[in-house]
C-alpha positions in Angstrom: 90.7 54.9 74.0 92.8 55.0 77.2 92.0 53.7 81.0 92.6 56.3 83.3 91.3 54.9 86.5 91.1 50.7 87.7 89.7 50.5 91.0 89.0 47.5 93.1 87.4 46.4 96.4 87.5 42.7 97.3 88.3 41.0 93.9 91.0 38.2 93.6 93.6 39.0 96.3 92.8 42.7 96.2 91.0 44.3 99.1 91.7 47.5 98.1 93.2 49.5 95.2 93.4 51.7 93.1 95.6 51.7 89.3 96.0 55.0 87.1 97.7 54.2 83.7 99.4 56.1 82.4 99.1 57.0 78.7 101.8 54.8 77.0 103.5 51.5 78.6 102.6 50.9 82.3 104.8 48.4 83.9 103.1 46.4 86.8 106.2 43.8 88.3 106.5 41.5 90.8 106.7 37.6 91.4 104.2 35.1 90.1 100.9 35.0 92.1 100.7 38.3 93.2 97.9 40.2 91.6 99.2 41.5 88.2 96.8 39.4 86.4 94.2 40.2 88.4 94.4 43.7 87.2 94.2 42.7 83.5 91.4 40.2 84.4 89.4 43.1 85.7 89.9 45.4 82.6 88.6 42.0 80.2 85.9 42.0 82.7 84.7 45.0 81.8 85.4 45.1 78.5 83.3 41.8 77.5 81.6 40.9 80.5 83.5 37.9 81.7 86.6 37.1 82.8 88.8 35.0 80.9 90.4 33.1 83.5 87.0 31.7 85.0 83.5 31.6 84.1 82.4 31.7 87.9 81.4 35.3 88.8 81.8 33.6 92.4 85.4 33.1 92.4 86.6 36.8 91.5 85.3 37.6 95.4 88.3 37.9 97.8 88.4 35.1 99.9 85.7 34.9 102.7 84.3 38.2 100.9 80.3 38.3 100.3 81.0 40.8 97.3 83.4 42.3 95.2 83.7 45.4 92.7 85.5 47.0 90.0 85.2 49.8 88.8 87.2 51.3 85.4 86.7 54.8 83.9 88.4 55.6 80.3 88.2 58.3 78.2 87.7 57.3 74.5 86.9 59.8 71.5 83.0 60.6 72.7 83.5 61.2 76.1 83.7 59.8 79.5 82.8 56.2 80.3 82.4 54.4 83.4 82.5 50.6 83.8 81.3 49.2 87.4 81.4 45.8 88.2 79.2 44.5 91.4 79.7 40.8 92.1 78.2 39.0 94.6 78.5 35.4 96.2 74.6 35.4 96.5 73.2 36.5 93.3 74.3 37.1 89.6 76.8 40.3 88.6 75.0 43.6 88.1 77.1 45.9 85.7 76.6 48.9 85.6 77.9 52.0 82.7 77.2 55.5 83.9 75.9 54.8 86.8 72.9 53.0 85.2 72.5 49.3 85.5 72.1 47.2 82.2 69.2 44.7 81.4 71.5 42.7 79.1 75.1 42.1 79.2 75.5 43.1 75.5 74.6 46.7 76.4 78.4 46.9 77.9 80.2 46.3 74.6 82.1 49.4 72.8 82.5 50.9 76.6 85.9 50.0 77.1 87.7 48.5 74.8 90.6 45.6 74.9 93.3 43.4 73.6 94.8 40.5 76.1 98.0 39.2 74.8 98.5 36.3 77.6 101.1 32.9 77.1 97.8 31.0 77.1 96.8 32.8 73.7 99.3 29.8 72.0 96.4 27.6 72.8 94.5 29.1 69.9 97.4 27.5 67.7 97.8 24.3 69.5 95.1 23.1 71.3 91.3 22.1 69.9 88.2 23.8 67.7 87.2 25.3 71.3 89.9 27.6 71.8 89.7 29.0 67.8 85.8 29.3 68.3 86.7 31.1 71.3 89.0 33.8 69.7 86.5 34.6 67.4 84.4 35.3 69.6 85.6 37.5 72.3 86.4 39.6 69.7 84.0 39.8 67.8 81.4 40.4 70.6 83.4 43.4 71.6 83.0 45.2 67.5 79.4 43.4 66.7 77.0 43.5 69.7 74.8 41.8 67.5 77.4 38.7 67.6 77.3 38.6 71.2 72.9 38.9 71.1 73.3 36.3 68.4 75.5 33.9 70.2 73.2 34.2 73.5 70.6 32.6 71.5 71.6 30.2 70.1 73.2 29.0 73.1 69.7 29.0 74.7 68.3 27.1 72.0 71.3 24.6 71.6 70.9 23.7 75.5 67.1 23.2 74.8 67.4 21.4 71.6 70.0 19.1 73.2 67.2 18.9 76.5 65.4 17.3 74.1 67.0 15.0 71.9 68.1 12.9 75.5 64.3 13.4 76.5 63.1 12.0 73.2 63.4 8.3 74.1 61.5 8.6 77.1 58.7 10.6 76.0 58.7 10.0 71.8 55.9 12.5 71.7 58.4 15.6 72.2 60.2 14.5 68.5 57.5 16.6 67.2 58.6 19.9 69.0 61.7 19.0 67.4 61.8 21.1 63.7 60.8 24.2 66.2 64.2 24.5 67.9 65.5 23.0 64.3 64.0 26.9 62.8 65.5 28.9 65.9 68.9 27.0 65.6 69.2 27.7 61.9 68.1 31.4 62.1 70.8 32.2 64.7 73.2 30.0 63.4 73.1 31.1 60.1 73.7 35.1 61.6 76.8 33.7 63.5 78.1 32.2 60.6 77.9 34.7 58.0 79.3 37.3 60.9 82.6 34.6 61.2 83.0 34.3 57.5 83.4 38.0 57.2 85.3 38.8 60.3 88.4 35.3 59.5 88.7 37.1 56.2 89.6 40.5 58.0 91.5 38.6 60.6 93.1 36.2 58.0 94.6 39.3 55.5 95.8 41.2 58.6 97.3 38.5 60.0 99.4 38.0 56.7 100.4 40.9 56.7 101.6 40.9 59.8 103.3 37.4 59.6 105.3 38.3 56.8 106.5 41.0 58.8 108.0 39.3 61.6 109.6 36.5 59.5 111.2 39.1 57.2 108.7 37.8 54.1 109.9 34.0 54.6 106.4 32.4 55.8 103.2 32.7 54.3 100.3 32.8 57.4 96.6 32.3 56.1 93.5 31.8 58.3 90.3 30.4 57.1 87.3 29.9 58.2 85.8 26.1 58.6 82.2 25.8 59.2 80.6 22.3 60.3 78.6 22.4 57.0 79.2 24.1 53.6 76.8 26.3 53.7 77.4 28.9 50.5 76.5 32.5 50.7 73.7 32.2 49.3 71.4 31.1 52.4 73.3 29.5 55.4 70.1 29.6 57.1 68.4 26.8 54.5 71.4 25.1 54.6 71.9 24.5 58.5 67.7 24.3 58.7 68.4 21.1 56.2 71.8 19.5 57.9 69.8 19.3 61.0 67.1 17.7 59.4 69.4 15.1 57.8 70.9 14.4 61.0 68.2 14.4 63.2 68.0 10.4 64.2 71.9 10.6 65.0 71.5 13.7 67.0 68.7 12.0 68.9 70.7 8.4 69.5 73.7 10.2 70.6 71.6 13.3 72.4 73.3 16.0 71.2 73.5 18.5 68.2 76.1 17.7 65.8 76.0 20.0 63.8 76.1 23.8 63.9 78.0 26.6 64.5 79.4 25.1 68.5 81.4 22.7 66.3 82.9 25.2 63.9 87.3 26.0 63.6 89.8 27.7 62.1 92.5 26.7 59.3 96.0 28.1 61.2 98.8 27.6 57.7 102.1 28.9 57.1 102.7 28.2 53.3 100.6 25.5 53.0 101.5 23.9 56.2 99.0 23.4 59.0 101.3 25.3 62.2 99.3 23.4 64.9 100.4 19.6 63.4 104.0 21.3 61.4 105.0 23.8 63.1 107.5 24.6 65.5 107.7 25.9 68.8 108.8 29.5 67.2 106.3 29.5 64.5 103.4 28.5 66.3 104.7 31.6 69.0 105.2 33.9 65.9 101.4 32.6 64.5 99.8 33.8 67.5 101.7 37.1 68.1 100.5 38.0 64.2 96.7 36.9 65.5 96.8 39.0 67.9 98.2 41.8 66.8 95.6 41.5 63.5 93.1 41.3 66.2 94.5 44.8 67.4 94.5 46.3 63.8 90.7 45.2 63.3 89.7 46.6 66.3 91.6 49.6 65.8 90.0 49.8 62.4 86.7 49.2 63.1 86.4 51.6 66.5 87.9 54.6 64.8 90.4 54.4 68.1 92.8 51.6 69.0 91.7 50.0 72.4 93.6 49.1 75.1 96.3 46.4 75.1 97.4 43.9 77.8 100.5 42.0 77.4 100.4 39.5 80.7 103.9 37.9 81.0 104.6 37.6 77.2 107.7 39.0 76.9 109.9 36.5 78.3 108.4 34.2 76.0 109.0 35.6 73.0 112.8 35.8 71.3 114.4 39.4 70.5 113.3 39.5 67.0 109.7 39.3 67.7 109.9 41.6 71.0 111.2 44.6 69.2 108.6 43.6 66.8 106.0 44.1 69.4 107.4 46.9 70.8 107.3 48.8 67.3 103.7 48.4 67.3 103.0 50.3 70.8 103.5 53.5 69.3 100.1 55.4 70.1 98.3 52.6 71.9 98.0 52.4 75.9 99.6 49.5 76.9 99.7 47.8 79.9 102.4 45.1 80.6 103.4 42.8 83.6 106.3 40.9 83.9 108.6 39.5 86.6 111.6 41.2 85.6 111.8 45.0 84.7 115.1 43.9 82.5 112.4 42.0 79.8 112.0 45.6 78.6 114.9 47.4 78.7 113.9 48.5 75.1 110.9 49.7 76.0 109.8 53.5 77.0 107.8 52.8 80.2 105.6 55.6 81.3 105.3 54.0 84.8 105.6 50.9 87.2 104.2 49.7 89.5 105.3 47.0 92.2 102.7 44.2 92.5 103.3 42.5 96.0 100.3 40.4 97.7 97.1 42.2 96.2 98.6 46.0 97.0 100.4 48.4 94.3 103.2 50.5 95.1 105.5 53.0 92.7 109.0 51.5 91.8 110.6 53.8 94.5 107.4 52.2 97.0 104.8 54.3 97.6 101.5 53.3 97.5 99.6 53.7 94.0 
């Protein structure tokens, strides 16, 4: 797959601009607080349908802007595609592939396709269940559209069974709607969970892999999958439909659901040793680097093309080792890269650059993009 047009009108500090990468490594520059993220925020727009800085549509709009738009065209191995983006202060996003407007957000995936590799991504190591959970699923809504369909509702009826457990002392009539949002929780649940069992173990071999590649064979990486209740294989649906049953008068004296997929995580170990309480600063950079680029091979893997990869900022943060590393892996891949100093890949074999200055693009020598 490869991006051969980003163009937007009023979003972030853009008014106007337009971005052709080129096939390989495209370079976008500049100091901090410019735009360059920007740019990569608008191709993860329009790869999963939000951005992954913000989950306000609202505050991708220029300032003092009533709308914004971006709009990306790639070329992958069945043709032409065309990603449009209309956001508006007023009412919700419509997106738009093709020049047709979609009825449901899931219709976008498998469009254009995407890998952000951001200094943020460590979080997945360090920080809580949230940010694993997370991982999981941006990618997995981008390679299973059934995910993401399966992950909208159960969200809806999460928000409605929780409605109801704080309702439920006011009005103990409504405890008997109860095992109806119990049946719709379990159903969904239990297609989330099965989909995350399969996808950690392709995730978890490919990180290995990986892993042992950049520490020369010395660590051992293996991911696994931790569900909120051991449910088997043989019928995760029964087996959620019954942990919600049992802990149904907890759920409704602390008004929440406590148990489910929303509270499931990740297993992060190198050699036995859990990286996000063990590990140092390097392994935990060198942990999330071999995510990611497992997340890459999987995708790769499972679209019959590798999509497009974004590294924002991350090669200043990693040592030389795991750059060239990196850089060894570009080979056949468009890749787009910003940085704040050209010199962080003098190893590289840039295609292009691009200046990034106060929301407008210019060429190294500085002509406008």
């Amino acid at each position: 797959m490869r991006i051969t047009s980003i163009q937007l009108t009023d979003f972030r500090n853009y008014a106007r601009a337009e971005l052709r990468p080129c096939e390989g490594i495209t370079v976008l520059y500049g100091n901090n607080a410019q735009g360059k993220t920007a740019l990569l925020e608008s191709v993860v727009l329009s790869c999963t349908g939000r951005s992954h800085r913000t989950p306000r549509d609202r505050e991708l709009i220029r300032w003092g802007q009533e709308a914004g738009r971006v709009l990306i065209r790639a070329e992958r191995r069945d043709g032409s595609h065309e990603v449009e983006m209309l956001l508006s202060q007023q009412k919700r996003k419509t997106v738009k592939v093709n020049g047709r407007a979609l009825q449901r957000t899931g219709e976008l995936m498998g469009h254009v396709s995407g890998v952000l590799f951001a200094p943020e991504d460590l979080r997945t190591v360090k920080d809580g269940p949230a940010e694993r959970r997370r991982f999981i699923d941006m990618e997995l809504s981008q390679i299973r559209p059934a995910y993401y369909y399966a992950l909208q509702r159960y969200a809806h009826a999460l928000l409605q069974r929780n409605k109801l457990l704080r309702d439920i002392p006011l009005n103990p009539t409504l405890r008997d709607t109860l095992p109806d949002w119990d049946a719709q929780l379990a159903r969904h649940g239990a297609e989330i969970m099965r989909m995350r069992a399969a996808f950690v173990r392709d995730i978890s071999e490919a990180a290995h892999e990986n892993h042992l590649e950049i520490s020369g064979g010395l660590e051992d990486l293996r991911v696994k999958y931790v569900p909120s209740l051991d449910a088997g294989e043989d019928d995760p649906a029964r087996a959620l439909a019954g942990a919600l049953a049992v802990a149904r008068e907890t759920d409704i004296r602390r008004g929440t659901t406590t148990v489910g997929p929303h509270r499931d995580d990740l297993t992060l170990t190198l050699s036995g040793m859990d990286v996000r309480v063990y590990g140092s600063q390097g392994q935990q950079r060198t942990t999330a680097l071999s995510l990611k680029l497992a997340e890459l091979d999987i995708m790769r893997r499972e679209l019959g093309e590798p999509p497009v990869l974004m590294l924002d900022d991350v090669m200043s943060e990693l040592d030389p080792k795991r750059r060239r590393h990196l850089l060894r892996r570009l080979e056949g891949i468009q890749t787009i890269v910003t940085c704040t100093d050209l010199s962080d890949l003098a190893e590289a074999e840039i295609g292009a650059a691009w200046r990034i200055h106060g929301g407008e693009i210019s060429a190294e020598g500085g002509d406008e993009a």
